[in-house]
PQR file with spaces between the fields and no chain letter, atoms N, CA, C, O and H, PARSE charges and radii, in Angstrom:
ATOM       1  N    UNK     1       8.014    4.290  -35.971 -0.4000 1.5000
ATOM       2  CA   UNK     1       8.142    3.436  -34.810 -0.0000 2.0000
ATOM       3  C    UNK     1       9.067    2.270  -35.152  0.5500 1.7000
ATOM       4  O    UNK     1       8.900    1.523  -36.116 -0.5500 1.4000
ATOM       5  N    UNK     2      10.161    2.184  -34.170 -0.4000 1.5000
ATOM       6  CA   UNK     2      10.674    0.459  -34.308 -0.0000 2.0000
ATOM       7  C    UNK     2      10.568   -0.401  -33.732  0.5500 1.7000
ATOM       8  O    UNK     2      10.138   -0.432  -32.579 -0.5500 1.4000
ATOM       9  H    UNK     2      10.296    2.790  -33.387  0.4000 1.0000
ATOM      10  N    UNK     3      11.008   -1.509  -34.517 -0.4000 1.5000
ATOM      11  CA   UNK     3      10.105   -2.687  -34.113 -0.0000 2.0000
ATOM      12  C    UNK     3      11.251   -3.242  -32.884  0.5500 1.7000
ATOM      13  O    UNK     3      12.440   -3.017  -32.657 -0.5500 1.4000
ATOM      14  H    UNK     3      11.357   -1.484  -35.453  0.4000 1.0000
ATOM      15  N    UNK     4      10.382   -3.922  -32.373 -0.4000 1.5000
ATOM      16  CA   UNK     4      11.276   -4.520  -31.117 -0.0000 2.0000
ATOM      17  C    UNK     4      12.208   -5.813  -31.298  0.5500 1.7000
ATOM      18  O    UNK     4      11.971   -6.946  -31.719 -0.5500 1.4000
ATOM      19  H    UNK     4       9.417   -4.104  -32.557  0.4000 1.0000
ATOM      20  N    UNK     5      13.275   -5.236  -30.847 -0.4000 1.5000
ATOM      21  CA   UNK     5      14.746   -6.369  -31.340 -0.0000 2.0000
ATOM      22  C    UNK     5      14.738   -7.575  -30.208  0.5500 1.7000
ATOM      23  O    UNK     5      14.198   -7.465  -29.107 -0.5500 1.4000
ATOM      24  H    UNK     5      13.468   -4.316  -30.505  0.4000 1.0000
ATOM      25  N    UNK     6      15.260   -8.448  -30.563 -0.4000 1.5000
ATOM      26  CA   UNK     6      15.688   -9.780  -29.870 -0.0000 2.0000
ATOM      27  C    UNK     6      16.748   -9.376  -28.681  0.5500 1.7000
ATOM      28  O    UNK     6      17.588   -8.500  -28.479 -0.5500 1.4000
ATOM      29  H    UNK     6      15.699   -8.537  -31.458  0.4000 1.0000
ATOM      30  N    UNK     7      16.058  -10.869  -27.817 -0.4000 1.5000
ATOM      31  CA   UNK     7      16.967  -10.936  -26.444 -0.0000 2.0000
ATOM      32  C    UNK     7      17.138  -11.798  -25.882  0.5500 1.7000
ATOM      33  O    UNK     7      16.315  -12.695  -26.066 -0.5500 1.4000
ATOM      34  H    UNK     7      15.375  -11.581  -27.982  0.4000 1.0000
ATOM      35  N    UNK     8      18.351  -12.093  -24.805 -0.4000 1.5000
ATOM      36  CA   UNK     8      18.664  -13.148  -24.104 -0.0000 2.0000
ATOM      37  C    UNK     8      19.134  -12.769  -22.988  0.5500 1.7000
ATOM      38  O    UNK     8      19.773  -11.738  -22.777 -0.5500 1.4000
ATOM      39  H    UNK     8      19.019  -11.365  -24.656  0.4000 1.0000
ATOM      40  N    UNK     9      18.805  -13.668  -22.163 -0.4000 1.5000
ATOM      41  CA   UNK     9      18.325  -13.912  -20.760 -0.0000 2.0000
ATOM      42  C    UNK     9      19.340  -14.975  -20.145  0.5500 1.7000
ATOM      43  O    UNK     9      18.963  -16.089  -20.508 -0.5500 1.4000
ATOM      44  H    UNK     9      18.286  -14.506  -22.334  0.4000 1.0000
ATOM      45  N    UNK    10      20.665  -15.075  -19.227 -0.4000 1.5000
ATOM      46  CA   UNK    10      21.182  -16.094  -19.133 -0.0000 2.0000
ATOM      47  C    UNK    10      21.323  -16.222  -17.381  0.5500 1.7000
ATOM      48  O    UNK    10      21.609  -15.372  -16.538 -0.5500 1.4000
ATOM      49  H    UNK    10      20.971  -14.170  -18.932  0.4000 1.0000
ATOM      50  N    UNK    11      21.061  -17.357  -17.293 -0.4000 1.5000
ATOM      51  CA   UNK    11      21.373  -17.696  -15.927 -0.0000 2.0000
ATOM      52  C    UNK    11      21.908  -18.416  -14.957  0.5500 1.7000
ATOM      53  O    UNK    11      21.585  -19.425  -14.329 -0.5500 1.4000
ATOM      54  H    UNK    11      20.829  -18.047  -17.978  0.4000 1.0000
ATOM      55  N    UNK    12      23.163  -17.376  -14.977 -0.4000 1.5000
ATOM      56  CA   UNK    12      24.724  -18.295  -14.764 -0.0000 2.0000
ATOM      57  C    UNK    12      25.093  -17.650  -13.246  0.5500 1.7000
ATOM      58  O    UNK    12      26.046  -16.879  -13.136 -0.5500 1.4000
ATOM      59  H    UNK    12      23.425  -16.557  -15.486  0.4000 1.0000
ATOM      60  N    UNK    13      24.299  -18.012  -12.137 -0.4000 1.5000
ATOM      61  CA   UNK    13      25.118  -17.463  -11.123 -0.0000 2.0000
ATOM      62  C    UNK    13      26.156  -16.420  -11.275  0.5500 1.7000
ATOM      63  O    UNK    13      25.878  -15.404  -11.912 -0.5500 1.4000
ATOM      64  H    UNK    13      23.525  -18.639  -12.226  0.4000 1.0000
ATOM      65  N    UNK    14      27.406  -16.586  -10.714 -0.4000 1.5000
ATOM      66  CA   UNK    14      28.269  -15.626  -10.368 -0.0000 2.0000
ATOM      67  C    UNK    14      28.818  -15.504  -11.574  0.5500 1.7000
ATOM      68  O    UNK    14      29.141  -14.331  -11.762 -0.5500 1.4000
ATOM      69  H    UNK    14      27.632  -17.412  -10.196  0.4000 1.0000
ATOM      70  N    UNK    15      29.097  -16.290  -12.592 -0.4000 1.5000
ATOM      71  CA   UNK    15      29.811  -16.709  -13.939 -0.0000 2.0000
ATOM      72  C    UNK    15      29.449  -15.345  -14.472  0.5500 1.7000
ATOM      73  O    UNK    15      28.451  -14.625  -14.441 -0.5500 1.4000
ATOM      74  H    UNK    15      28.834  -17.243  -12.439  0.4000 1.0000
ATOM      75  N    UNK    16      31.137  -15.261  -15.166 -0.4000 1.5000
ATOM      76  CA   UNK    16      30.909  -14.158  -16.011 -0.0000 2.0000
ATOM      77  C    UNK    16      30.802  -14.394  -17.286  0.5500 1.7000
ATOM      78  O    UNK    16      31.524  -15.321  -17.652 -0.5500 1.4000
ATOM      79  H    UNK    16      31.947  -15.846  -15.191  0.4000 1.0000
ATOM      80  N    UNK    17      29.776  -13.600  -18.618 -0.4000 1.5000
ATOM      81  CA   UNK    17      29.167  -14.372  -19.169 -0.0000 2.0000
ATOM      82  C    UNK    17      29.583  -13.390  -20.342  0.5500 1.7000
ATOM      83  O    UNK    17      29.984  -12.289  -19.965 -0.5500 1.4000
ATOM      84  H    UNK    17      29.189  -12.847  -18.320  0.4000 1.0000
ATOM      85  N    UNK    18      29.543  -13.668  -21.990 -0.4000 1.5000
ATOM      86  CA   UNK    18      29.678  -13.153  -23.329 -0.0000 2.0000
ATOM      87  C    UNK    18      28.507  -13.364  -23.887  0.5500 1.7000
ATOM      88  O    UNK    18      28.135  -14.512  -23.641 -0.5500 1.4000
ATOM      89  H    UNK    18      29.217  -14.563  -22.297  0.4000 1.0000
ATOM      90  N    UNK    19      27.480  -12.552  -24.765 -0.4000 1.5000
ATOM      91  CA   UNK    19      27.167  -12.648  -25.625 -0.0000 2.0000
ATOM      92  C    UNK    19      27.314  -12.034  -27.072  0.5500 1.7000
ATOM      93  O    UNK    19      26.633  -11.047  -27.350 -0.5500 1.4000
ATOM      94  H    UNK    19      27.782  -11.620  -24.965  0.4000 1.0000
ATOM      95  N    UNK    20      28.116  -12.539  -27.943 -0.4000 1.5000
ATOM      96  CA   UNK    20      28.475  -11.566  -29.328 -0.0000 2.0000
ATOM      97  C    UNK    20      29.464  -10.517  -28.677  0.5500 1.7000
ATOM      98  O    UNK    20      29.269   -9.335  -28.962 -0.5500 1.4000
ATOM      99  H    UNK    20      28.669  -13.340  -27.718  0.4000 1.0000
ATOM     100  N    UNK    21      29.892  -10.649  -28.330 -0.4000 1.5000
ATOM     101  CA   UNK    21      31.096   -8.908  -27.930 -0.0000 2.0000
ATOM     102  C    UNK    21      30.709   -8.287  -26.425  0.5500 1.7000
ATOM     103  O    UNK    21      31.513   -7.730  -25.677 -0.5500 1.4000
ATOM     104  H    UNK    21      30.050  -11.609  -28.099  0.4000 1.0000
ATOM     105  N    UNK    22      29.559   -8.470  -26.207 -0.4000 1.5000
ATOM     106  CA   UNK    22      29.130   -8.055  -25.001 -0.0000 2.0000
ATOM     107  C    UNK    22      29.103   -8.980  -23.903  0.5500 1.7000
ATOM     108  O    UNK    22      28.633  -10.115  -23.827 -0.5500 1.4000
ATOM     109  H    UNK    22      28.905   -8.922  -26.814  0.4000 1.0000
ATOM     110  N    UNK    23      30.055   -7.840  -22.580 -0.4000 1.5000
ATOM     111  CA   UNK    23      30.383   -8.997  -21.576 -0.0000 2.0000
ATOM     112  C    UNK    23      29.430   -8.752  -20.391  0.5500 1.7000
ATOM     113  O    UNK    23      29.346   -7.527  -20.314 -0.5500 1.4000
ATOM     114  H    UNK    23      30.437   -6.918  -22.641  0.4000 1.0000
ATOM     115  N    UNK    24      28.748   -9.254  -19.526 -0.4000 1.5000
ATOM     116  CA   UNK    24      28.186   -8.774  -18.479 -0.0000 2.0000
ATOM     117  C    UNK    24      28.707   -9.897  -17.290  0.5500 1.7000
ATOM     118  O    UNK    24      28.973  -11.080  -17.505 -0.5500 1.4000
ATOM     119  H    UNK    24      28.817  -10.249  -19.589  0.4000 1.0000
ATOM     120  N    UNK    25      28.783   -9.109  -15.838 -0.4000 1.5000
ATOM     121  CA   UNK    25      29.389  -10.176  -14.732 -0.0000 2.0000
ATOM     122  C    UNK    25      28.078   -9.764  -13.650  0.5500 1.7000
ATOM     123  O    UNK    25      27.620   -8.622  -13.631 -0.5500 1.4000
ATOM     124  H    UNK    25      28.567   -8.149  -15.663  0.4000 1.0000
ATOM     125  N    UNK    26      27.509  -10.970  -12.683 -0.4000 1.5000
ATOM     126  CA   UNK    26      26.673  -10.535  -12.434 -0.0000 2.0000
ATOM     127  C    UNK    26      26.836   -9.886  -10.873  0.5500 1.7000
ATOM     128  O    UNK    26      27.720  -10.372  -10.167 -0.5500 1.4000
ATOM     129  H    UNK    26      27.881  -11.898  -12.698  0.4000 1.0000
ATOM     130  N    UNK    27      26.103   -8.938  -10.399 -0.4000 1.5000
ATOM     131  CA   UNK    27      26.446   -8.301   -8.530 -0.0000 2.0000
ATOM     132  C    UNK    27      25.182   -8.200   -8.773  0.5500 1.7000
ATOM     133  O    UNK    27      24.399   -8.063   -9.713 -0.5500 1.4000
ATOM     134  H    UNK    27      25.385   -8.543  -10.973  0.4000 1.0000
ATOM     135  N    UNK    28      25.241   -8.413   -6.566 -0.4000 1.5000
ATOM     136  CA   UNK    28      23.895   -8.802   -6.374 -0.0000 2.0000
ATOM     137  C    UNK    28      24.192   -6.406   -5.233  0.5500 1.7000
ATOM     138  O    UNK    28      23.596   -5.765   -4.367 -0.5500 1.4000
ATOM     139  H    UNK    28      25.877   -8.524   -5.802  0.4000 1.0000
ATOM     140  N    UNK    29      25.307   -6.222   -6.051 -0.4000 1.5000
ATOM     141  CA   UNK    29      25.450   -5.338   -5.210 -0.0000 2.0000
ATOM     142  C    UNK    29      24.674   -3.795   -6.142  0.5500 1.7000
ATOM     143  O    UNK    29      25.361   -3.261   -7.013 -0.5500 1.4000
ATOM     144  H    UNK    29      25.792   -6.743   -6.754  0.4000 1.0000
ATOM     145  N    UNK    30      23.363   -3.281   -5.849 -0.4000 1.5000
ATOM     146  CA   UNK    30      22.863   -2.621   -7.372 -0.0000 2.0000
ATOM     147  C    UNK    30      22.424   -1.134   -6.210  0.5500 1.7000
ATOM     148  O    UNK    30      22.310    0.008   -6.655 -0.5500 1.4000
ATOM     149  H    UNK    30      22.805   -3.715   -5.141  0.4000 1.0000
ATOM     150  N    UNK    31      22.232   -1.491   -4.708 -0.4000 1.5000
ATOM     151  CA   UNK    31      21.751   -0.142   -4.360 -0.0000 2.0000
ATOM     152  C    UNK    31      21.806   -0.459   -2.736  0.5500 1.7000
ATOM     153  O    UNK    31      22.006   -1.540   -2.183 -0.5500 1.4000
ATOM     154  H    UNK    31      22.325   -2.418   -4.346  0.4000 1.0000
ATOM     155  N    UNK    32      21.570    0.800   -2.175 -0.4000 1.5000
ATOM     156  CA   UNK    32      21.366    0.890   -0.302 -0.0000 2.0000
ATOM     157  C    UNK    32      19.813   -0.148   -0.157  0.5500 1.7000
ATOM     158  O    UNK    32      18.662    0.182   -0.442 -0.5500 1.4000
ATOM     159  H    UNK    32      21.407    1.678   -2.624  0.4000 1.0000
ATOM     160  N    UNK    33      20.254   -1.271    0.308 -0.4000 1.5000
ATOM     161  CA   UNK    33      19.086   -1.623    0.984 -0.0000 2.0000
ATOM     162  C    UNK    33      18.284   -2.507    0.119  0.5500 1.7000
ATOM     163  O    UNK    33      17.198   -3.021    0.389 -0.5500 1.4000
ATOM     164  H    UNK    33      21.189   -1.539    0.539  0.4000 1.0000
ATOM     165  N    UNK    34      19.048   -2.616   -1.066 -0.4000 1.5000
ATOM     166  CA   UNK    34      18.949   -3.927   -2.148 -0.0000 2.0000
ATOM     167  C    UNK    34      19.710   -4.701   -2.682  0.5500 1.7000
ATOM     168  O    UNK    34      20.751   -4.971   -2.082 -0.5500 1.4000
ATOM     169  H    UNK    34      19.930   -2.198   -1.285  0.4000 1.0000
ATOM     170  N    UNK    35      19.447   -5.300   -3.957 -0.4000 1.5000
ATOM     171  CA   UNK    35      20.325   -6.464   -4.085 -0.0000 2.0000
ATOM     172  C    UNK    35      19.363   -6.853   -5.509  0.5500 1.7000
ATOM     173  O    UNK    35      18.194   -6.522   -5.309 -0.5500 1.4000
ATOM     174  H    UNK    35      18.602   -5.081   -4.445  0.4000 1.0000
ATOM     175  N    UNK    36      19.568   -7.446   -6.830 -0.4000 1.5000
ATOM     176  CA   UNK    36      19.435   -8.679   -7.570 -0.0000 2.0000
ATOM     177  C    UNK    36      20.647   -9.457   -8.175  0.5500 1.7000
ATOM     178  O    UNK    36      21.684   -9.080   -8.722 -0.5500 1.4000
ATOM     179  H    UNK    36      20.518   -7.714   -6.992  0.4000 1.0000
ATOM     180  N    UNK    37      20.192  -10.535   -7.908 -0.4000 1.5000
ATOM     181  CA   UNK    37      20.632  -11.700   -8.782 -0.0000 2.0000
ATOM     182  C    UNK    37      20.070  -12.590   -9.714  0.5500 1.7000
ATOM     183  O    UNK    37      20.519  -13.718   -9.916 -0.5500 1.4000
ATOM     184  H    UNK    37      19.350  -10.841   -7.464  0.4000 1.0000
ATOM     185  N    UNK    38      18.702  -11.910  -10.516 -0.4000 1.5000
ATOM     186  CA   UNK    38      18.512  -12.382  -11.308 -0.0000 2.0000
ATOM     187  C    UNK    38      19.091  -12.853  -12.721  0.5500 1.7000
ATOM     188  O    UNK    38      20.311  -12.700  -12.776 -0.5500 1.4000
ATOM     189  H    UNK    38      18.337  -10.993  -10.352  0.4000 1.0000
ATOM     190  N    UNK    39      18.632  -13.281  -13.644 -0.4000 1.5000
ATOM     191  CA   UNK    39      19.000  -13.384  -14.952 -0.0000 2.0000
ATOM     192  C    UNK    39      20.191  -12.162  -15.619  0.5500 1.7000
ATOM     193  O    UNK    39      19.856  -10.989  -15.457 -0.5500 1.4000
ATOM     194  H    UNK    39      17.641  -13.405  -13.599  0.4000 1.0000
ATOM     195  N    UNK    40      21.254  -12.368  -16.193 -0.4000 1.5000
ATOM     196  CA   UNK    40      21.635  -11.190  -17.017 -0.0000 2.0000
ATOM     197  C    UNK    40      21.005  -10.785  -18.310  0.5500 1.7000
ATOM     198  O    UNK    40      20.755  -11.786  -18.982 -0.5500 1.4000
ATOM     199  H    UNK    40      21.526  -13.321  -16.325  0.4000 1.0000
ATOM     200  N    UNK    41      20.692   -9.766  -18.841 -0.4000 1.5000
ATOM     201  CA   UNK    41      19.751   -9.436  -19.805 -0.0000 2.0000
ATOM     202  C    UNK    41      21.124   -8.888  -20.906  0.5500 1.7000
ATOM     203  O    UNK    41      22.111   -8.221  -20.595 -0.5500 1.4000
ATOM     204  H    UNK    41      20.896   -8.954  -18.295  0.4000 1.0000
ATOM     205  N    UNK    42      20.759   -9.423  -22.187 -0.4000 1.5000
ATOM     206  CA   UNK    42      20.962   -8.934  -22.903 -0.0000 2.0000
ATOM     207  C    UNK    42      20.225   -8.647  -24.593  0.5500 1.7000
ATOM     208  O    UNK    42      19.827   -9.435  -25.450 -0.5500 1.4000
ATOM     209  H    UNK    42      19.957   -9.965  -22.441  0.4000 1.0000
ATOM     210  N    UNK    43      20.289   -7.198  -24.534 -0.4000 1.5000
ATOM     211  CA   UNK    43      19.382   -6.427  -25.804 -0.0000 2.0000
ATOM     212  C    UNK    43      20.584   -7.375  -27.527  0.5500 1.7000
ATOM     213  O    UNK    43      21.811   -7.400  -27.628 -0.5500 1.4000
ATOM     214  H    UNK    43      20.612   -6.558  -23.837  0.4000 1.0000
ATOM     215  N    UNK    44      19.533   -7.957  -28.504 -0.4000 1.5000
ATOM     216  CA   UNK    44      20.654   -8.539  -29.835 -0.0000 2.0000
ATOM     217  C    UNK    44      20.328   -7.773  -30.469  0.5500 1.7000
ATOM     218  O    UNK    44      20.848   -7.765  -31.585 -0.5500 1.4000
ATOM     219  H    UNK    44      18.537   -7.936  -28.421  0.4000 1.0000
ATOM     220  N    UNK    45      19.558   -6.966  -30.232 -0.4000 1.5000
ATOM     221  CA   UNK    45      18.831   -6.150  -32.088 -0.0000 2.0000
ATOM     222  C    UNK    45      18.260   -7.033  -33.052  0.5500 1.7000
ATOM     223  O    UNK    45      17.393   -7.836  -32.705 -0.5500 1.4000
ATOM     224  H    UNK    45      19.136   -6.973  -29.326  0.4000 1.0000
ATOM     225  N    UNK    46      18.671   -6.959  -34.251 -0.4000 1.5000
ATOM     226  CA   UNK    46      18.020   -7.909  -35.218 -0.0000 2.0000
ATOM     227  C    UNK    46      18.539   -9.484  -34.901  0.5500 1.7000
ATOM     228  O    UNK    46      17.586  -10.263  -34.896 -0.5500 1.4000
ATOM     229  H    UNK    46      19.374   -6.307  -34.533  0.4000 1.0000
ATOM     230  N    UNK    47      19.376   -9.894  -34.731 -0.4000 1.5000
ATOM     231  CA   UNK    47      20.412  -11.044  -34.216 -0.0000 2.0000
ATOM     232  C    UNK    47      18.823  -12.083  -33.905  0.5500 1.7000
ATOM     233  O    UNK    47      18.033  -11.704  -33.041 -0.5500 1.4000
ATOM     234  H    UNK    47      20.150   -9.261  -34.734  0.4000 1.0000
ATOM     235  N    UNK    48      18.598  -13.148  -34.586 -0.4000 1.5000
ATOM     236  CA   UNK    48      18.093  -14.403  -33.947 -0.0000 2.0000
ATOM     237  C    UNK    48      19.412  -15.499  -33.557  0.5500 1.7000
ATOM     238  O    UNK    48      19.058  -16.644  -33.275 -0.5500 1.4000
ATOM     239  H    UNK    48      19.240  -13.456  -35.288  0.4000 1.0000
ATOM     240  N    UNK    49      20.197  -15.341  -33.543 -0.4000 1.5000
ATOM     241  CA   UNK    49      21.253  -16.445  -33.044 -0.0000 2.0000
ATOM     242  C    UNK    49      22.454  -15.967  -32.516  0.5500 1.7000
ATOM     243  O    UNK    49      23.072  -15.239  -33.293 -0.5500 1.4000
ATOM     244  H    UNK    49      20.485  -14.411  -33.772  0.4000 1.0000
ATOM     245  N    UNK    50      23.105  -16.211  -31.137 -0.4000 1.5000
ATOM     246  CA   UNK    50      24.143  -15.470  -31.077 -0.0000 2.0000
ATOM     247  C    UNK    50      25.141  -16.697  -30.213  0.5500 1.7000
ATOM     248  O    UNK    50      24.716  -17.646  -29.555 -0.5500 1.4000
ATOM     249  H    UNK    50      22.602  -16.803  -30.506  0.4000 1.0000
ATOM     250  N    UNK    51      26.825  -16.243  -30.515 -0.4000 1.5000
ATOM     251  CA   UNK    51      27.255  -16.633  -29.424 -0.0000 2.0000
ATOM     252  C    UNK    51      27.487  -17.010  -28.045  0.5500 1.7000
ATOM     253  O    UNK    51      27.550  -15.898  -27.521 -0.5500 1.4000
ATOM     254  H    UNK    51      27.170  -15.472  -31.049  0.4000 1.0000
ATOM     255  N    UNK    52      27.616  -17.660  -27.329 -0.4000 1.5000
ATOM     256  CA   UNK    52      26.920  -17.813  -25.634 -0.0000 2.0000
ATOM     257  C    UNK    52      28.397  -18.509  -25.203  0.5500 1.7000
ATOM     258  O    UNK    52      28.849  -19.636  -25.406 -0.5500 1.4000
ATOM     259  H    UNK    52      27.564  -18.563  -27.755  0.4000 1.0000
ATOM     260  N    UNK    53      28.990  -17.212  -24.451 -0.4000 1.5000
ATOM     261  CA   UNK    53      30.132  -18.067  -23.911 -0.0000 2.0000
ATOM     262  C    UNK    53      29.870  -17.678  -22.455  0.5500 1.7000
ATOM     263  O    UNK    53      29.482  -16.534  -22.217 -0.5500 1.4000
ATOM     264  H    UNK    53      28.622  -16.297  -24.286  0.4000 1.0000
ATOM     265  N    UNK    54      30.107  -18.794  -21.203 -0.4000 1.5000
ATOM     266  CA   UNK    54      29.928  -18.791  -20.135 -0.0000 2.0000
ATOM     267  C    UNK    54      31.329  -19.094  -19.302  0.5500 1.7000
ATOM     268  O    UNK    54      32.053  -20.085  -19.399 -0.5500 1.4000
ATOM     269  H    UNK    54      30.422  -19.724  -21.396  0.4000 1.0000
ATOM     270  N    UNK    55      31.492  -17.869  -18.406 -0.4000 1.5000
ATOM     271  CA   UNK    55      33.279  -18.556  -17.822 -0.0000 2.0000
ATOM     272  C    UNK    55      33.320  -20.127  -17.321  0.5500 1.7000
ATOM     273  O    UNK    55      32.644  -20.596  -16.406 -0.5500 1.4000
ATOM     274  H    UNK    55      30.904  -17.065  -18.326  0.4000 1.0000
ATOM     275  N    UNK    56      34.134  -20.722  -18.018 -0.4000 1.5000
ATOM     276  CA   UNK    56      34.565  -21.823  -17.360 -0.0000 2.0000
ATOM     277  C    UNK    56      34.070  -23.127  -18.287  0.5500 1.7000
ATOM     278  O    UNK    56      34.558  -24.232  -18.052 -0.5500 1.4000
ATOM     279  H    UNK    56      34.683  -20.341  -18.761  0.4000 1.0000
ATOM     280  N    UNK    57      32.899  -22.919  -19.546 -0.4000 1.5000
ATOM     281  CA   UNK    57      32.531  -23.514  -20.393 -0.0000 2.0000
ATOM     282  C    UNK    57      33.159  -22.957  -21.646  0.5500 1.7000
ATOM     283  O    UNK    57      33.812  -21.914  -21.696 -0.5500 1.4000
ATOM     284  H    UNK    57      32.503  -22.021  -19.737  0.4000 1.0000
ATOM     285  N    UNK    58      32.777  -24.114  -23.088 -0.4000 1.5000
ATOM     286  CA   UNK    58      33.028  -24.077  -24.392 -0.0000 2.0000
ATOM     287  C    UNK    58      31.882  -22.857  -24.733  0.5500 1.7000
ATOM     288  O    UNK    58      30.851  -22.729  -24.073 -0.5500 1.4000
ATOM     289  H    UNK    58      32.247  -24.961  -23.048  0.4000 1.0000
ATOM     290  N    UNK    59      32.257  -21.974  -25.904 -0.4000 1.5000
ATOM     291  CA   UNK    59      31.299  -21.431  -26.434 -0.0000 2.0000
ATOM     292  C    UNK    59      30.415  -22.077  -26.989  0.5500 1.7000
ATOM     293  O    UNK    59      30.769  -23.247  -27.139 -0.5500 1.4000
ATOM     294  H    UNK    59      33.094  -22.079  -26.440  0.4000 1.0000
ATOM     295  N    UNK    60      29.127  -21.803  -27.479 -0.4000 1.5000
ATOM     296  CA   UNK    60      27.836  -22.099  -28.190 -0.0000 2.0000
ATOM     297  C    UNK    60      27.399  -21.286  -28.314  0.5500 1.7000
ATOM     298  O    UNK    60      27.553  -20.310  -27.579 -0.5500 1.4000
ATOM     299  H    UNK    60      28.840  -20.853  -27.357  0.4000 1.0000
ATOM     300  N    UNK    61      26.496  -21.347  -29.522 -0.4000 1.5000
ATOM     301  CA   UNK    61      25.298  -20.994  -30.427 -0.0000 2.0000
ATOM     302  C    UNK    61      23.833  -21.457  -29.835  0.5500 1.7000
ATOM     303  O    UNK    61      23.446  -22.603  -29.607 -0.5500 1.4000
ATOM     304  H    UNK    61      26.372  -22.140  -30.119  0.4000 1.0000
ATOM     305  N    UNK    62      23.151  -20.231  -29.662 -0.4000 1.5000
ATOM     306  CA   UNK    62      22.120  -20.420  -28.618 -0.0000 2.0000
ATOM     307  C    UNK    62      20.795  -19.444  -29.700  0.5500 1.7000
ATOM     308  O    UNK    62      20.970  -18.286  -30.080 -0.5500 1.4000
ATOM     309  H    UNK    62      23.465  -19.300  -29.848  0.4000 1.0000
ATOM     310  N    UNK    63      19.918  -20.036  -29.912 -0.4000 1.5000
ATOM     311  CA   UNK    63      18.740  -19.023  -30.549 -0.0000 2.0000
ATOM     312  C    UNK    63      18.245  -17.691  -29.503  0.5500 1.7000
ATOM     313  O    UNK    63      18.590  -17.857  -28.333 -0.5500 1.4000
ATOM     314  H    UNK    63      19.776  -20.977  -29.603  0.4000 1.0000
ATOM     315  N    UNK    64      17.611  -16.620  -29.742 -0.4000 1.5000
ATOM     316  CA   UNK    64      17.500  -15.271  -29.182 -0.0000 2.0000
ATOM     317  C    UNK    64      16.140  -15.628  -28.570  0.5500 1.7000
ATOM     318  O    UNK    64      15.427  -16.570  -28.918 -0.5500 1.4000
ATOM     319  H    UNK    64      17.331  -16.485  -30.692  0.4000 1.0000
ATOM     320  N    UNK    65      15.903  -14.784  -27.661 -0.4000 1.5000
ATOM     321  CA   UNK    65      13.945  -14.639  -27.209 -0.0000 2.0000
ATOM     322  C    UNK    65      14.267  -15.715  -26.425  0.5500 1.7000
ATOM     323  O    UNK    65      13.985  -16.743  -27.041 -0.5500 1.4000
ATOM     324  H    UNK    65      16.482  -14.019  -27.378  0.4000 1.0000
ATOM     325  N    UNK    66      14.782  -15.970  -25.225 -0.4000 1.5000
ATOM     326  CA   UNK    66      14.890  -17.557  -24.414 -0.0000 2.0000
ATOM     327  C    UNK    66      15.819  -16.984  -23.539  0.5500 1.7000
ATOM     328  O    UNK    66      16.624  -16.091  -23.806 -0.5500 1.4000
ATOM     329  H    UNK    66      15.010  -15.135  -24.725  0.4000 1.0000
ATOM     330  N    UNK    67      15.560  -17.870  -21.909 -0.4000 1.5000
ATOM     331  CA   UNK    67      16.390  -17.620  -20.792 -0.0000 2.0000
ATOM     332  C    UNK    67      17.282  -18.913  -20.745  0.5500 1.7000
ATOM     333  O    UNK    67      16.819  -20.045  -20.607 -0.5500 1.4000
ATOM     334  H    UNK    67      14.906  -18.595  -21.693  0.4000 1.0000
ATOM     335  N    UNK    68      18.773  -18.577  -20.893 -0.4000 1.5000
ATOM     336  CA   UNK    68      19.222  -19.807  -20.713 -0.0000 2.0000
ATOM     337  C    UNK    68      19.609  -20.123  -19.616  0.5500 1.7000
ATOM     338  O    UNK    68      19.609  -19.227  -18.772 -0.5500 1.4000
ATOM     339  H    UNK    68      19.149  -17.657  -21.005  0.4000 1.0000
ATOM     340  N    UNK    69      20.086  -21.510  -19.206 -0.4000 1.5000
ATOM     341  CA   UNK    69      20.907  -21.772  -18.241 -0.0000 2.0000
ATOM     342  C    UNK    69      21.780  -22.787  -18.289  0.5500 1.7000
ATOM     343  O    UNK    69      21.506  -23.980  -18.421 -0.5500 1.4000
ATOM     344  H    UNK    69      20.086  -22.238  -19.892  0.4000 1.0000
ATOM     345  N    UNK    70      23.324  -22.066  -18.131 -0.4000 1.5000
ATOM     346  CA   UNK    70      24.320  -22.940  -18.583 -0.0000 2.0000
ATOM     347  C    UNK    70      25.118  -24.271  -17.799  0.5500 1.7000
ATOM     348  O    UNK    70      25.981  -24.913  -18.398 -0.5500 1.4000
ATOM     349  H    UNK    70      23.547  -21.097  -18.024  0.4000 1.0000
């Protein structure tokens, strides 16, 4: 069995967002007759600390397991 890896949670409106190499942009467009705009999720694996770049801000260093908001 493995053990369960670290994550972050960011919550940047429309902003398109980096964590470590991975880019996510957020749509509220996901299906017929729905919609989220919650948090973007992202899986770090072992990673307790990662890069946090948000469009239109400086990068930072943000600890893992936490929802941010930039």
């Amino acid at each position: 069995c493995r053990g369960v890896g670290h994550w972050l949670q960011v919550a940047a409106g429309r902003a398109r967002v980096r964590v470590d190499g991975q880019w996510r942009e957020p749509s509220t467009a996901t299906g017929y007759g729905s919609s989220y705009a919650g948090p973007l999720h992202f899986g770090l694996g072992a990673a307790t600390e990662v890069e946090l770049a948000v469009e239109g801000a400086p990068p930072r260093r943000v600890k893992a397991d936490q929802v941010v908001k930039p």
